[in-house]
RODO-2510 file (C-alpha; in nm, 4 decimals, decimal comma):
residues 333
     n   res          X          Y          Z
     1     x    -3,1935    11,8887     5,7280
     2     x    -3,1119    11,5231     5,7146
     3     x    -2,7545    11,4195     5,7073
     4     x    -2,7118    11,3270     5,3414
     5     x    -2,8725    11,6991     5,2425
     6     x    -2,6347    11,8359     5,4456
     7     x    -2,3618    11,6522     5,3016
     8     x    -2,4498    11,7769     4,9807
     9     x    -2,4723    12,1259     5,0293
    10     x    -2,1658    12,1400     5,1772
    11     x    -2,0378    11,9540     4,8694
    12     x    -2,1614    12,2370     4,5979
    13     x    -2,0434    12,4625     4,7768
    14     x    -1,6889    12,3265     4,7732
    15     x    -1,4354    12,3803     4,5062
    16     x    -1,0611    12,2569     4,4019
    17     x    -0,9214    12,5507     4,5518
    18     x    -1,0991    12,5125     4,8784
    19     x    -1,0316    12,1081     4,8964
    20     x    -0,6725    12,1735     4,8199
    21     x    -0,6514    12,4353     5,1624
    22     x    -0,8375    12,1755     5,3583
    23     x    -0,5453    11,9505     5,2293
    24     x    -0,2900    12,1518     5,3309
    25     x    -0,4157    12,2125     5,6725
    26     x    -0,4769    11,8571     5,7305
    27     x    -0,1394    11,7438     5,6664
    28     x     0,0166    12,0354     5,8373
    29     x    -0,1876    11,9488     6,1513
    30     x    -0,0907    11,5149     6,1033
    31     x     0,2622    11,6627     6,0458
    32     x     0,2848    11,8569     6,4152
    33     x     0,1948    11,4981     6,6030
    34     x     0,4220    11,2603     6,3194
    35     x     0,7579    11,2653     6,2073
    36     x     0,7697    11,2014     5,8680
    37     x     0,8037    11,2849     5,4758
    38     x     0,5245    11,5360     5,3785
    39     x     0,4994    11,3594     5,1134
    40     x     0,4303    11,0768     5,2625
    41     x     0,1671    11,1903     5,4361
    42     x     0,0214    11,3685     5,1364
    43     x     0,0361    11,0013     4,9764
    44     x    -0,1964    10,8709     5,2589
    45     x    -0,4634    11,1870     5,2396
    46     x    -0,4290    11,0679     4,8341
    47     x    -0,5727    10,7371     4,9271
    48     x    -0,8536    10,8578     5,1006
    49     x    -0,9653    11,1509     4,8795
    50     x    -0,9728    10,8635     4,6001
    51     x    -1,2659    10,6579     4,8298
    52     x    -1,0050    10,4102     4,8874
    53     x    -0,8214    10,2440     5,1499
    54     x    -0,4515    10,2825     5,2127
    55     x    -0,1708     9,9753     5,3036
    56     x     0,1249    10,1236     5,5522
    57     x     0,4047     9,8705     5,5673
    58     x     0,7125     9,9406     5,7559
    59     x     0,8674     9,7827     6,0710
    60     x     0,7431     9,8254     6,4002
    61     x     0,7877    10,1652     6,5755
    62     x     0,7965    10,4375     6,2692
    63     x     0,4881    10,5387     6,3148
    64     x     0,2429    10,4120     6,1266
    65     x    -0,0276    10,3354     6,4262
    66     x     0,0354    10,7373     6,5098
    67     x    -0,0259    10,8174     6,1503
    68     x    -0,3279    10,6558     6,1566
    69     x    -0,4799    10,8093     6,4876
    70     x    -0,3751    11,1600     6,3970
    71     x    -0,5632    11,1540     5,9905
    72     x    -0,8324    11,0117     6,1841
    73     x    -0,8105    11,3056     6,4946
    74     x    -0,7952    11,5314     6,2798
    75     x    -1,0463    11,4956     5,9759
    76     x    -1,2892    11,4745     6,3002
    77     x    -1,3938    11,1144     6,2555
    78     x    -1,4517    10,7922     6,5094
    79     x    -1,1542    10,5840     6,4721
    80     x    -1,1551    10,1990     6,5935
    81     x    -0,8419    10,0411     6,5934
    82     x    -0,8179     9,6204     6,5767
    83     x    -0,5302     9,4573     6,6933
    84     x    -0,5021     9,1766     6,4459
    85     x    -0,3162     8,8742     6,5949
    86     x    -0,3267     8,4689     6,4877
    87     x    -0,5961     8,4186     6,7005
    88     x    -0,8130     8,6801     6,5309
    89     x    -1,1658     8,5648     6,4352
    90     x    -1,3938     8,7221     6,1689
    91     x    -1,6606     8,8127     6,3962
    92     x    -1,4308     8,9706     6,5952
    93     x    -1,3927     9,2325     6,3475
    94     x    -1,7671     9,2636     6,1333
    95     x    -1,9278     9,1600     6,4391
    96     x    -2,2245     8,8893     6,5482
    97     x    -2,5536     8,7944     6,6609
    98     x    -2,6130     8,7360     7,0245
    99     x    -2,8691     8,6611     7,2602
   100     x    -3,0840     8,9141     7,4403
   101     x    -3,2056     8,7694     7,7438
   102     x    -3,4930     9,0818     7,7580
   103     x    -3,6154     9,0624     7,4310
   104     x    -3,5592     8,7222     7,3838
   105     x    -3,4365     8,7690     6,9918
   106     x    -3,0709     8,7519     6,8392
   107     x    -2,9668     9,1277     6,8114
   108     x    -2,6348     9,2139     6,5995
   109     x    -2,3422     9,3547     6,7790
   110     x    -2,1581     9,5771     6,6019
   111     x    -1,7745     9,4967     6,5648
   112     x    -1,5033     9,7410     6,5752
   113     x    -1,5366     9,7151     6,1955
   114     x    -1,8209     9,9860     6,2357
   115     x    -1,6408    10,3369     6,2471
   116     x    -1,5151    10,5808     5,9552
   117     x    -1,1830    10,5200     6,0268
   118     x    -1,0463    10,1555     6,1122
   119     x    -0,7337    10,1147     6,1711
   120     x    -0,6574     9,7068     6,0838
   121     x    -0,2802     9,7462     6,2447
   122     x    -0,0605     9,4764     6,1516
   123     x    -0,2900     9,3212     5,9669
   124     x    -0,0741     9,0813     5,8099
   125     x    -0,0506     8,9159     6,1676
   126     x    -0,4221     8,7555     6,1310
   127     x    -0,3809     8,4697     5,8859
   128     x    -0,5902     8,4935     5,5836
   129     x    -0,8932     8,3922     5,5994
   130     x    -0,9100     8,6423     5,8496
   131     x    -0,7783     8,9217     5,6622
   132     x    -1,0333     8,8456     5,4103
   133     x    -1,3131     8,9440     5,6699
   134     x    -1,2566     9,3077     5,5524
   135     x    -1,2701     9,2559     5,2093
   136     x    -1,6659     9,3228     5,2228
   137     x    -1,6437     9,5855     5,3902
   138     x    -1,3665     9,7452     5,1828
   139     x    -1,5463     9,7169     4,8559
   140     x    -1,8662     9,7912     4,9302
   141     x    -1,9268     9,9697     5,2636
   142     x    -2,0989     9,7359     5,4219
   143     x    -2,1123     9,3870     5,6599
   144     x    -2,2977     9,0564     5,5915
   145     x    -2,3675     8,8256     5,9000
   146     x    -2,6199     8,5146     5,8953
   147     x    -2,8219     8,6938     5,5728
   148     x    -2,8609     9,0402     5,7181
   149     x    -2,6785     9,3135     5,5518
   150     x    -2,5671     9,6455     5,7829
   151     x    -2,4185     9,9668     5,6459
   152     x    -2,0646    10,1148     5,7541
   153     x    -2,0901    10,4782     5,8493
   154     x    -1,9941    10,7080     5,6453
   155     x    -1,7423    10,8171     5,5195
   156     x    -1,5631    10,5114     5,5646
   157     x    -1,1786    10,4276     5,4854
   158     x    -0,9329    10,1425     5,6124
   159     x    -0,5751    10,2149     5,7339
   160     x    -0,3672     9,8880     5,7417
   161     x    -0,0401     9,8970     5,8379
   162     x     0,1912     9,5909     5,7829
   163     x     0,5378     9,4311     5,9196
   164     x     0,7723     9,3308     5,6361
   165     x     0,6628     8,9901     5,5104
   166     x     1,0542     8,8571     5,6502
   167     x     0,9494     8,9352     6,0235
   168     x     0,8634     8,5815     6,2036
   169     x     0,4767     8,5583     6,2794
   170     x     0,3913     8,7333     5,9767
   171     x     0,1185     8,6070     5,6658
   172     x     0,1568     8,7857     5,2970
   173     x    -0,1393     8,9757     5,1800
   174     x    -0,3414     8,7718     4,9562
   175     x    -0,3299     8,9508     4,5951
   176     x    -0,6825     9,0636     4,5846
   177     x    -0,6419     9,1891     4,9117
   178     x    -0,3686     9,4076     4,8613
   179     x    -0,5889     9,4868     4,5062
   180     x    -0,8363     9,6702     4,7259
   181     x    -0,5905     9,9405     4,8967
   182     x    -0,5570    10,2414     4,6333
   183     x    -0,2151    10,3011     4,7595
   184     x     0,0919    10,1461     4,9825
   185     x     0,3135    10,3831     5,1383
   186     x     0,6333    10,2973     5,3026
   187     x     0,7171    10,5470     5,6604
   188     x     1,0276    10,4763     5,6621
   189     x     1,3020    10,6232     5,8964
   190     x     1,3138    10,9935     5,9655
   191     x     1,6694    11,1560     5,9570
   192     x     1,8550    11,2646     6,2208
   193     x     1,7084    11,5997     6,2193
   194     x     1,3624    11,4004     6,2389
   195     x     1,4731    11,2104     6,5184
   196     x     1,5913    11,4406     6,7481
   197     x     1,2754    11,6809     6,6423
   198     x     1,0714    11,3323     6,7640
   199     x     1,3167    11,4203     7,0844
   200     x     1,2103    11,7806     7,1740
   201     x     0,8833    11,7375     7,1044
   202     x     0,8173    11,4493     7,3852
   203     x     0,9982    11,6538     7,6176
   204     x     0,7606    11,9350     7,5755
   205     x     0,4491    11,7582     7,6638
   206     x     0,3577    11,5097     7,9282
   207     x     0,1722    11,2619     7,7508
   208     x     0,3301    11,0383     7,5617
   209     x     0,0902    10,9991     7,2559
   210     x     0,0664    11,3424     7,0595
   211     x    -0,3605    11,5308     7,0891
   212     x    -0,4190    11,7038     6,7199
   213     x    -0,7169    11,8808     6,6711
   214     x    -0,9970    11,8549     6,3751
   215     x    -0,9608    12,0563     6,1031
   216     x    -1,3262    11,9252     5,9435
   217     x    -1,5848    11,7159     6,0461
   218     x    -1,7541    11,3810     5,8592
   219     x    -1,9823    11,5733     5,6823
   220     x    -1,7258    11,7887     5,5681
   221     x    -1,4733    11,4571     5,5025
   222     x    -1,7808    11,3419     5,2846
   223     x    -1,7989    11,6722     5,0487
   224     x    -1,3977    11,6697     5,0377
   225     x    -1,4425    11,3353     4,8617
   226     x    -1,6533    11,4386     4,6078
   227     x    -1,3940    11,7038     4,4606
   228     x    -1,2311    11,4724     4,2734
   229     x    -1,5414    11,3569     4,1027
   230     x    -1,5537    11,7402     3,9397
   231     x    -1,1396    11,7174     3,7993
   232     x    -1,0983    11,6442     3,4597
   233     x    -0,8821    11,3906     3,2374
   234     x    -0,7820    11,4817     2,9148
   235     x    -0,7691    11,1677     2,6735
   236     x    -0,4034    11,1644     2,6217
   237     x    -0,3784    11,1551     3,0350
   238     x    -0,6035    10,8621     3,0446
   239     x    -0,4464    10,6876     2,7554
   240     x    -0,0969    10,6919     2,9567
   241     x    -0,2148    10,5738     3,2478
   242     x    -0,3895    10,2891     3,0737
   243     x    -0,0565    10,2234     2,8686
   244     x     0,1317    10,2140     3,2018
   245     x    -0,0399     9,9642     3,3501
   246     x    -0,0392     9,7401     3,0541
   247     x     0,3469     9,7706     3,0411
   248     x     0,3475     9,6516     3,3638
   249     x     0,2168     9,3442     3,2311
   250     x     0,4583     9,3065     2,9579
   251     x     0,7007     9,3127     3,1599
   252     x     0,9079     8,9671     3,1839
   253     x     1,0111     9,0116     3,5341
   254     x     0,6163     8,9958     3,6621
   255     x     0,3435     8,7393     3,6729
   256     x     0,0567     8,9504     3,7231
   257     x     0,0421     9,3176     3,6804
   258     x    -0,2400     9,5750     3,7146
   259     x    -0,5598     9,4442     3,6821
   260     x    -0,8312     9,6417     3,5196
   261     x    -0,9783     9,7340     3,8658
   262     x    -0,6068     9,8695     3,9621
   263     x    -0,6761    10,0942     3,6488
   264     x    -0,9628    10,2548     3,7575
   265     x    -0,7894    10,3263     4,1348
   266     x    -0,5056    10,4763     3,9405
   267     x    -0,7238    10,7134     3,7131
   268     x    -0,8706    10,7594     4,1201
   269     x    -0,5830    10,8347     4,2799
   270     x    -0,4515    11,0218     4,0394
   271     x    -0,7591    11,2833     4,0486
   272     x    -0,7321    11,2622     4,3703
   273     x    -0,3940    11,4115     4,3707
   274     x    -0,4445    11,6897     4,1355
   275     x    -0,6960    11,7910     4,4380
   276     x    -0,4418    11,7694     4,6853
   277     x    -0,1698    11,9914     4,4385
   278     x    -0,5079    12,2449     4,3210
   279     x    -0,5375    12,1458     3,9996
   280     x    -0,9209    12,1180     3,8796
   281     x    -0,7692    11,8782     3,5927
   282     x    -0,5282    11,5625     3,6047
   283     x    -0,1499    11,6589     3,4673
   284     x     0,0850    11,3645     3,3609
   285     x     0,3024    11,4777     3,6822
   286     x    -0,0042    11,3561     3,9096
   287     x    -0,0119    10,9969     3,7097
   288     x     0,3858    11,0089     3,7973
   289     x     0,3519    11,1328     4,1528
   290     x     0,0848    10,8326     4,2618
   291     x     0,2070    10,5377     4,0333
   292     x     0,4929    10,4259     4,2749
   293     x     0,2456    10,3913     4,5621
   294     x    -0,0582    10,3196     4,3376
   295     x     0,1217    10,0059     4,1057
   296     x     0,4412     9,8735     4,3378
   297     x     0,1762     9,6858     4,6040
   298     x    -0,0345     9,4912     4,2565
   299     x     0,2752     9,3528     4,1156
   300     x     0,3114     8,9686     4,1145
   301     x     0,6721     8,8578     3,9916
   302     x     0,7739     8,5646     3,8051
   303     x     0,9031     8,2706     4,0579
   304     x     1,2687     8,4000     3,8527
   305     x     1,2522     8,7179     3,9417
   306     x     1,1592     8,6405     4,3153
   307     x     1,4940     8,4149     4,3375
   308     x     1,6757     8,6945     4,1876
   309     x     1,5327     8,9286     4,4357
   310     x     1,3700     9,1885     4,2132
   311     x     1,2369     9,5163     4,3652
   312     x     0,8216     9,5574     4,2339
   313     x     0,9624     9,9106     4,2285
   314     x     1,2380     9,8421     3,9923
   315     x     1,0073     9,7498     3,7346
   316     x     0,7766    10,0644     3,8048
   317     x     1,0933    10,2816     3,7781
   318     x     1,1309    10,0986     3,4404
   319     x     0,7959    10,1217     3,3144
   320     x     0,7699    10,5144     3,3839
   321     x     1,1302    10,5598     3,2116
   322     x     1,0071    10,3639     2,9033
   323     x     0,6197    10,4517     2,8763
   324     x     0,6027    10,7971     2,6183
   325     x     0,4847    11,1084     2,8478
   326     x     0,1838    11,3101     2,7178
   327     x     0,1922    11,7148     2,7133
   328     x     0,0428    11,8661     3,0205
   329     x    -0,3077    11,9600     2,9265
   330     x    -0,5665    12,1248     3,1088
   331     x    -0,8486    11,9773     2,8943
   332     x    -1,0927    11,6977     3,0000
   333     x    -1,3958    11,5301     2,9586
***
């Protein structure tokens, strides 16, 4: 059986229920090797059960490079991490044509670019153009070099993480860059129950980089994917997450709100995250639950609102306060 027919069957034969215990285990087997909100971590599984790609920004050392690794360990998929510094070239993450003495031909080398999960850490340490190098990639799953086209493996999913844009050495996202991550999550510190937990459990082992086991495999990553193709929207559902992201750009305080495409990777996510709560149909909660980490990243506020040093999340606070809430419904397309 080839590997797409495998993928497949696998993929009837899972349901919502089934997808949501994956789920669980998953995060309960990240959560043994990180320190941090479940949550949060349910946020980041979001992002990938939507097809997307998911944006960690916090300051150095809360994890996010361990978050990364352990999603990666244990959905059972190769990881490749890039280090992206100023001195980062394109090629050095898609890859490019060199010369084979032997053969005598140009053969493509792969770049670390080709593995399901990549890990682009610190991304906003590469200046743009750079950073852009992805952006193929991201959308549509594969790399261009010198008018040859090669397929990403699949599945396939980007994990950036990010300094704060106020660190020194740092370059800001370029809006359609940040456009293509479904979500942004924020680590953040743990408490000081989390802390000394991060405390006991490096004195139990003597490594000092966490192992966690796979709970799946790709094929198996592949089929999860697909559940949220199978949950339904009821019309009501879909019209409030359209109105939400048009408030956003009514808003006076922002430039640029959700674009169309940001839509469609809400109405994404948000499936996505009735999966991860076993729900085989989208309630308003799961619009709620995603839109901070779905919306906050695509805002672009007015050059006033910058000065007065105005929170993106302010205004998604605002526009989920003012924005009517539908009746939970179980009915969909």
């Amino acid at each position: 059986m080839c590997e797409r027919s495998l993928a497949d069957s696998v993929t009837e034969r899972m349901g919502v229920d089934a997808a949501a215990s994956v789920c669980r285990d998953v995060v309960d087997r990240v959560g043994e090797a990180v320190v941090a909100d479940r949550t949060v971590l349910e946020t980041v599984l979001t992002g990938m059960l939507a097809r997307g790609h998911v944006l960690v920004e916090d300051v150095p050392g809360t994890g996010k490079t361990l978050t990364a690794i352990a999603f990666a360990d244990a959905l059972g998929l190769e990881f490749n991490r890039i280090q992206f510094t100023p001195d980062l070239l394109p090629s050095d993450i898609t890859g490019t044509h060199v010369y084979d003495e032997h053969e005598g031909t140009f053969r493509f080398q792969h770049g670390p670019v080709f593995a399901n999960v990549v890990l682009a850490d610190e991304i906003n340490r590469a200046p743009p153009k750079t950073q852009s190098a992805l952006l193929e990639a991201m959308d549509e799953g594969q790399v261009s070099a010198d008018g040859e086209t090669f397929s990403l493996p699949e599945p396939f999913f980007v994990v950036a993480t990010q300094n704060p844009v106020e660190q020194e050495g740092t370059f800001r996202l370029p809006e359609a860059q940040r456009d293509r991550f479904v979500v942004e999550v924020s680590m953040g510190y743990p408490d000081r129950a989390g802390e000394l937990e991060l405390l006991e459990r490096r004195s139990n082992r003597t490594t000092t980089k966490p192992s966690v086991d796979a709970v799946v495999d790709a094929d198996r990553v592949t089929a999860l994917r697909q559940v949220p193709e199978a949950v339904t929207v009821a019309p009501e559902v879909r019209a409030y997450i359209v109105d939400l992201a048009r408030a956003t750009r009514e808003d006076d305080r922002v430039d640029v709100g959700v674009s169309p495409r940001g839509i469609q990777r809400f109405y994404e996510a948000a499936r996505a995250r009735a999966v991860v709560s076993g729900r085989s149909y989208v309630a308003p909660d799961d619009v709620k639950a995603v839109a901070p980490a779905v919306v906050t990243h695509r805002l672009v506020l007015t050059s006033e609102a910058a000065i007065r040093d105005v929170d993106p999340a302010d205004v998604v606070s605002t526009v989920l306060d003012t924005v009517e809430v539908p009746a939970a419904t179980a009915e969909g397309d």
